[in-house]
C-alpha positions as CSV (number, residue, x, y, z in Angstrom):
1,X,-141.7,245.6,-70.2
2,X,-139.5,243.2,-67.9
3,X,-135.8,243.9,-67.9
4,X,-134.2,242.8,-71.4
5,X,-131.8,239.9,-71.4
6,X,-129.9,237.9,-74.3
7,X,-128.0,234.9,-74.0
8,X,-125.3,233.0,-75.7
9,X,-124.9,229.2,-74.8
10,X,-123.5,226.7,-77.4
11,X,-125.3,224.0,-75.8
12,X,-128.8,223.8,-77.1
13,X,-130.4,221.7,-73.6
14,X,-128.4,224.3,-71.3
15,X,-129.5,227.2,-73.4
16,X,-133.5,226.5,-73.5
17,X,-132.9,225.9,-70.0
18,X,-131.9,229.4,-69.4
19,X,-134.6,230.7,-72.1
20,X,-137.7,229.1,-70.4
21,X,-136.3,230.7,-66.9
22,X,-136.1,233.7,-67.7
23,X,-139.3,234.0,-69.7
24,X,-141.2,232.3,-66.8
25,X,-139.3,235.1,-64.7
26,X,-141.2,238.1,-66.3
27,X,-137.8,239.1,-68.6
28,X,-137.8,239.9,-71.9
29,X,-135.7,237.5,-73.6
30,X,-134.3,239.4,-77.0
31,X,-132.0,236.4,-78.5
32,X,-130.4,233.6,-78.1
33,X,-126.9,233.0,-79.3
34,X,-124.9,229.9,-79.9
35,X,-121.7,231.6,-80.1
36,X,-119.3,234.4,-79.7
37,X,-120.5,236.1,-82.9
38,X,-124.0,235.5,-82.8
39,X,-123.9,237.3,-79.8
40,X,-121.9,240.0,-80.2
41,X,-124.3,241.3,-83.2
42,X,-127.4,240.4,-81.0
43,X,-125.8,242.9,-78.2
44,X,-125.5,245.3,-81.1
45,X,-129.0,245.1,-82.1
46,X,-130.8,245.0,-79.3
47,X,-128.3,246.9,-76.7
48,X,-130.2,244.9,-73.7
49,X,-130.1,245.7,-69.9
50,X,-128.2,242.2,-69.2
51,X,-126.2,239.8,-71.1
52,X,-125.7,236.3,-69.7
53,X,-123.1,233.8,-71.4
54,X,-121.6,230.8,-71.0
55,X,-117.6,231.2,-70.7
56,X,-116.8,228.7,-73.2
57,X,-118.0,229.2,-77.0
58,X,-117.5,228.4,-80.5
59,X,-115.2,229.2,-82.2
60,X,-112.4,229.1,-80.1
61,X,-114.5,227.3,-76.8
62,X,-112.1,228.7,-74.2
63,X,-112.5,232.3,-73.0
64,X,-114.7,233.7,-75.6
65,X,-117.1,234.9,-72.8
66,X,-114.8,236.8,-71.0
67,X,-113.5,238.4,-74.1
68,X,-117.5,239.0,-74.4
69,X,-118.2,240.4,-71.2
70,X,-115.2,242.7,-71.7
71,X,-116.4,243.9,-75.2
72,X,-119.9,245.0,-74.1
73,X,-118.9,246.4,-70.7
74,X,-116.4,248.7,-72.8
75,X,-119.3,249.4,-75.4
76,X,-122.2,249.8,-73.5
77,X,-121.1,250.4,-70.1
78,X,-124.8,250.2,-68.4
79,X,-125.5,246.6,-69.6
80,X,-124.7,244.2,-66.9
81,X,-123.0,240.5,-68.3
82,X,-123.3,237.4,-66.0
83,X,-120.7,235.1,-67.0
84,X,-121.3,231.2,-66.4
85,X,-118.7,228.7,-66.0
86,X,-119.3,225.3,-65.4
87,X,-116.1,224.4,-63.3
88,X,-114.7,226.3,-60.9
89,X,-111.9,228.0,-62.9
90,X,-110.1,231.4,-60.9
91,X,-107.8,232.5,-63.6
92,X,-110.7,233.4,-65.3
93,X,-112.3,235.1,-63.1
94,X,-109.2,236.9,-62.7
95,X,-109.0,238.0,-66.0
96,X,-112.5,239.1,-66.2
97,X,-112.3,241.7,-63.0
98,X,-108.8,242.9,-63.9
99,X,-109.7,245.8,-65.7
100,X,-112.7,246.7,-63.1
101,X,-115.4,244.6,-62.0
102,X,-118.4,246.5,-61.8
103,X,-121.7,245.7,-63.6
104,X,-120.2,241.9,-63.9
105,X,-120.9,238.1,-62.3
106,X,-118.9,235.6,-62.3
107,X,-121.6,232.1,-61.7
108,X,-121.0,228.6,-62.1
109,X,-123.7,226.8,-64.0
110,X,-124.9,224.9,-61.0
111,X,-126.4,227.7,-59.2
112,X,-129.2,227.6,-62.0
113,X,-130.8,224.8,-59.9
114,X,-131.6,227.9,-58.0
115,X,-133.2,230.3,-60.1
116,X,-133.3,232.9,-56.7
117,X,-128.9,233.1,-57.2
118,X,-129.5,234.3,-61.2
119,X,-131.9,236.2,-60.9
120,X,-129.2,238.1,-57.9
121,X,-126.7,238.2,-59.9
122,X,-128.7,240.4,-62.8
123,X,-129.6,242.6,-60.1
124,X,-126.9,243.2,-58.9
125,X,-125.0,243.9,-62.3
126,X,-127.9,245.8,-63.3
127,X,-127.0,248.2,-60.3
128,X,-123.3,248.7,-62.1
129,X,-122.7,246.2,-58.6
130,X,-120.8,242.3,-58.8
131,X,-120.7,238.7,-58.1
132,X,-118.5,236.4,-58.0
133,X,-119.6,232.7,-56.8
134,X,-118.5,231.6,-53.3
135,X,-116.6,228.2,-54.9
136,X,-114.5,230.7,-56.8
137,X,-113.8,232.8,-53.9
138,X,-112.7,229.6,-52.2
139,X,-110.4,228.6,-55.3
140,X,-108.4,232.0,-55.2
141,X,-108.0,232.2,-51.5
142,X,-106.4,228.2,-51.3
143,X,-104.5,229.6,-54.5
144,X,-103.1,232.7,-52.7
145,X,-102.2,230.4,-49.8
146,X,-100.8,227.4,-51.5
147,X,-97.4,227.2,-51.3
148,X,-95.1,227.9,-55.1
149,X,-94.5,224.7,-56.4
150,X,-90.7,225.2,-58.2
151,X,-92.1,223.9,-61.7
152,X,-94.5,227.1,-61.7
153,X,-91.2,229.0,-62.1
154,X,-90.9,227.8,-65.5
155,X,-91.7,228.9,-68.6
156,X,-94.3,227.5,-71.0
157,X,-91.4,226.5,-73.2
158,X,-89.3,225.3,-70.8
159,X,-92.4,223.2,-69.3
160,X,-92.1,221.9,-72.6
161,X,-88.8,221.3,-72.6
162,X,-89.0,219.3,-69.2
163,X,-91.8,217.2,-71.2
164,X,-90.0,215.8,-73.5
165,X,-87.0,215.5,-70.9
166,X,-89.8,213.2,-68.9
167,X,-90.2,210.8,-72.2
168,X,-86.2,210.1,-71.9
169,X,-85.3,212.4,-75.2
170,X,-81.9,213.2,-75.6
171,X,-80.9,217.1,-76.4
172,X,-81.1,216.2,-79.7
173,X,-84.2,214.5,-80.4
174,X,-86.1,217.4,-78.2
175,X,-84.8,219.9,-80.5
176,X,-86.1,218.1,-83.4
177,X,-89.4,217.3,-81.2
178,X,-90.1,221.4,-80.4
179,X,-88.4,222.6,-83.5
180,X,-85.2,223.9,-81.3
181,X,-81.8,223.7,-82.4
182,X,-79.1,221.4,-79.6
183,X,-78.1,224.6,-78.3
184,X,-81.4,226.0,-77.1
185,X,-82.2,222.9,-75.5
186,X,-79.2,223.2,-73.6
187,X,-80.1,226.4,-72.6
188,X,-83.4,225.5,-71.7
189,X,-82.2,222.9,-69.6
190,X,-79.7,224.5,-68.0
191,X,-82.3,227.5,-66.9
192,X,-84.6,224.7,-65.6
193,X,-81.8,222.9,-63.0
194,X,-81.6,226.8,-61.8
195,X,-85.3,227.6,-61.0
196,X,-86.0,224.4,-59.9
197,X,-82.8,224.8,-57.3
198,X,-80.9,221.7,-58.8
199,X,-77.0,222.3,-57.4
200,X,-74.5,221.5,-59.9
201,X,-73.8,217.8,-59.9
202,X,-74.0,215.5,-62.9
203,X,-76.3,216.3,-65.1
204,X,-77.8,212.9,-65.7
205,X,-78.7,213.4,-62.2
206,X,-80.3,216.6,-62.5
207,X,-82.2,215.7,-65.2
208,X,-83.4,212.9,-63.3
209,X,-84.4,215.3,-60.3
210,X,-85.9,217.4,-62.8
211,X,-88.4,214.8,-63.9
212,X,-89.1,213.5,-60.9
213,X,-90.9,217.0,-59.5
214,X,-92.1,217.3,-63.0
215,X,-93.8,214.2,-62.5
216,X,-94.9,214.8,-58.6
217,X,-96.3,217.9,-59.7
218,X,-98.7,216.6,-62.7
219,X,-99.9,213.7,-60.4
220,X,-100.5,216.4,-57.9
């Protein structure tokens, strides 16, 4: 018997696809699952050799196939998971090799025009080995090399802040908009002219400079 495989793919073309390849490829395809639940009890019944899953999934359809991969690796640490992504996206990658990487792939969906690359990548997580696609390299490495831009620096509430600064709110009517009383928003404000290296000047002015790389960086 071929080496057992399930799969979890909410899209139905994407998922046959995947099916008919492996089963042409001698594996023995155990199930099929349209989401993280589905295949979470198909790993539990039929504890296969390799799971492969599509990063994005009902219910949530953001990480649920990290969260996946995670699960099984921690449960049954000789089943391999190939994890694929169809954009190019590093934090995740991230995320899924921070607490080890062996017996784990990271793939975007395009290499299944090449049935060769998959069928690599379960080898090489069958060997407790891993991969991690070449475009995703390339992502980190521009990331690591990229200069900070100052709105990183910034919280996910203050980013939120600086939104509603950028639709020309007043103090007050953000704190109504993010459920913030006047104060807050002035601290808020006050800790975004500091990371963002805004000297003390008048703050119309600030908030003006403020915007302005706000806006530069979302364009960028």
């Amino acid at each position: 018997m071929g080496t057992s495989v399930v799969i979890a793919e909410d899209a139905y073309i994407v998922r046959e696809g995947v099916r008919m390849l492996l089963e042409d490829g001698g594996y023995d395809l155990k199930a099929a699952a349209e989401n993280y639940h589905e295949l979470m009890d198909a790993v539990a019944a039929h504890s296969p050799d390799v799971v492969i899953t599509d990063i994005r999934m009902p219910p949530t359809g953001t990480n649920e196939g990290v969260k996946a991969a995670r699960e099984i690796r921690d449960a049954l640490p000789g089943t391999g998971v190939v994890v694929l992504s169809q954009y190019v996206e590093p934090e995740y990658a991230l995320t899924l090799f921070e607490a080890g990487a062996n017996g784990l792939a990271y793939l975007l969906k395009e290499r299944l025009g090449d049935f060769g690359q998959l069928e690599h990548a379960i080898e090489e997580v069958l060997a407790g080995r891993s991969v991690i696609d070449p475009k995703v390299v390339d992502a980190l490495v521009e990331g690591r090399t990229r200069p900070q831009s100052p709105i990183e620096r910034l919280t996910e509430r203050e980013t939120e802040v600086l939104s509603e600064v950028a639709r020309g709110k007043t103090n007050s009517a953000i704190g109504d908009a993010l459920f913030l009383s006047e104060r807050a928003v002035e601290k808020h404000i006050n800790s975004i002219f500091t990371k963002l290296d805004l000297l003390p000047e008048k703050d119309t002015n600030r908030r003006v400079s403020a915007v302005l790389l706000f806006l530069a960086e979302r364009e960028g």
